[in-house]
C-alpha angles and dihedrals in degrees: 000000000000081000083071100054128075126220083267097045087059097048089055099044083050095043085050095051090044087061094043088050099041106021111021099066090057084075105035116101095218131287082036098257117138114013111231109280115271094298106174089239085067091041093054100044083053091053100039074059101046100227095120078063099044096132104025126106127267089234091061096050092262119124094246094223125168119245090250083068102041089051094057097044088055092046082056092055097032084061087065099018126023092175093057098039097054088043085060088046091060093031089062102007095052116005102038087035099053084054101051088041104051103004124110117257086253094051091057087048097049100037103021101072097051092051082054097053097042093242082121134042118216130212148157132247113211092169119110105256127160133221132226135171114221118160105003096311142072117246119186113205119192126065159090080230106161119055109192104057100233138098118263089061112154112182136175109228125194090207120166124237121261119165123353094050148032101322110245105025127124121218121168108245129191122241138190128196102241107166128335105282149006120069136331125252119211152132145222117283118232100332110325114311122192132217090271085070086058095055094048096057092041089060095041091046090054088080075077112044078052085061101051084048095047094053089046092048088051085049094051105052095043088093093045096054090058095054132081128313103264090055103038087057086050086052102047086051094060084038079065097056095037075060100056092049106047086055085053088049091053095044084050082053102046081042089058091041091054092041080233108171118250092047093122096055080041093056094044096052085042092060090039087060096048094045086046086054103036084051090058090037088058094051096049085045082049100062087046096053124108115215133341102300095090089053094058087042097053091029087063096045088056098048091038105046111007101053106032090050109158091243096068080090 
């Protein structure tokens, strides 16, 4: 695939592998799943990096960088840490981008630049939650919204409408975690954006969620390759397909970066191929394996980043 990459593209992807192999493991708890919990040290060395501001704008005190590049930077992270790596992928691919697409120009303003900077942590509700306006304001109840568990949550919700509006609508709405319990306060993102524009960035932000999948399959069948015969062949044969959809995964990318229409089919079956492949990749890792300790590993990454994927909105 280097074809496909440009002199600055490399330098990213290498830029991105130097961090997972120097910084990074200072904040794994061994063997690598999960990362430490959000402690500010591993917030600011992503920001100091600028991966928690991959695809916001320059302007906004994000790096501005394509989703080629963001996807290479997250196939680097997802090879050591797959929780962390898909957290970035909602945190810029689904979160960050919902905002720049269908926020309004004093939303970005206001929430974009502390995404970039880390400050706060993005994520994306796929619960069913309603909304309601009571006293000037509108409050979703339901939930679990937030994720992570800290405060500096921002999330983007799809609630319905109960009361304050047309019964029965859906608009996104933006959240952020303030406190442990009561209601939610939020607003409308952009406009008034309705659930189809959920759908629309879930599909586009799988190009990153392939990504993360493509760098932990990889992971996973370097032992095997150097291994006998019978299972290197076994392994080459899933490297194939690791191969396929990774080029699926880039053409989704360069798609994106030209605002070409079918991306977003092209994303989706981008993300079907690399779980396809990670899931093969897991089951030749697991006969290697000594002990139990793969099978809690791999046990963790599936439930972590293959079944609670955003799009399940």
């Amino acid at each position: 695939m280097e074809f496909l990459l440009s002199d600055e593209d490399k330098a990213l992807r290498e830029r991105a592998g130097l961090f997972v192999r120097e910084t990074l493991p200072r904040f794994l708890v061994p063997p690598a799943f999960p990362f430490r919990a959000w402690t500010r040290g591993l917030r600011d060395q992503l920001r100091s990096a600028g991966f928690t501001g991959l695809r916001i704008p320059a302007s906004l005190g994000g790096m501005e960088r394509t989703a080629l590049q963001t996807a290479l930077v997250l196939e680097e992270i997802g090879r050591v840490s797959p929780p962390l790596a898909f957290f970035l992928a909602v945190h810029n691919g689904f979160c960050a981008a919902q905002i720049r697409r269908h926020g309004t120009a004093e939303q970005s303003a206001r929430l974009l630049r502390g995404l970039a900077s880390g400050e706060n942590l993005g994520t994306w509700c796929s619960v069913s939650v309603e909304a309601g306006f009571d006293s000037g304001r509108w409050e979703l109840r339901g939930g679990p919204i937030f994720e992570i568990g800290i405060e500096g949550e921002l999330a983007v919700v799809a609630a319905e409408i109960k009361d304050g509006g047309p019964t029965g609508s859906s608009k996104v709405f933006l959240a952020r975690r303030i406190g442990t319990s009561g209601s939610i306060p939020a607003e409308i993102l952009g406009d008034g954006a309705g659930e189809e524009t959920m759908t629309e960035t879930a599909a586009l932000g799988k190009i990153y969620t392939a990504a993360c999948r493509l760098g932990r399959a990889e992971a996973l069948l370097a032992g095997a390759l150097d291994a006998g015969q019978e299972e290197r062949s076994e392994a080459a044969e899933v490297l194939m397909e690791v191969e396929a959809a990774r080029l699926r995964t880039y053409r989704a990318c360069l798609l994106e970066d030209a605002g070409r229409a079918g991306r977003g089919e092209e994303a989706l079956l981008a993300d079907r191929a690399a779980e396809d492949a990670v899931r093969a990749a897991i089951r030749i890792a697991a006969r290697r394996a000594e002990g139990p300790q793969f099978f809690a590993e791999a046990a963790h990454f599936i439930n972590t980043s293959l079944e609670g994927d955003p799009d399940d909105a």
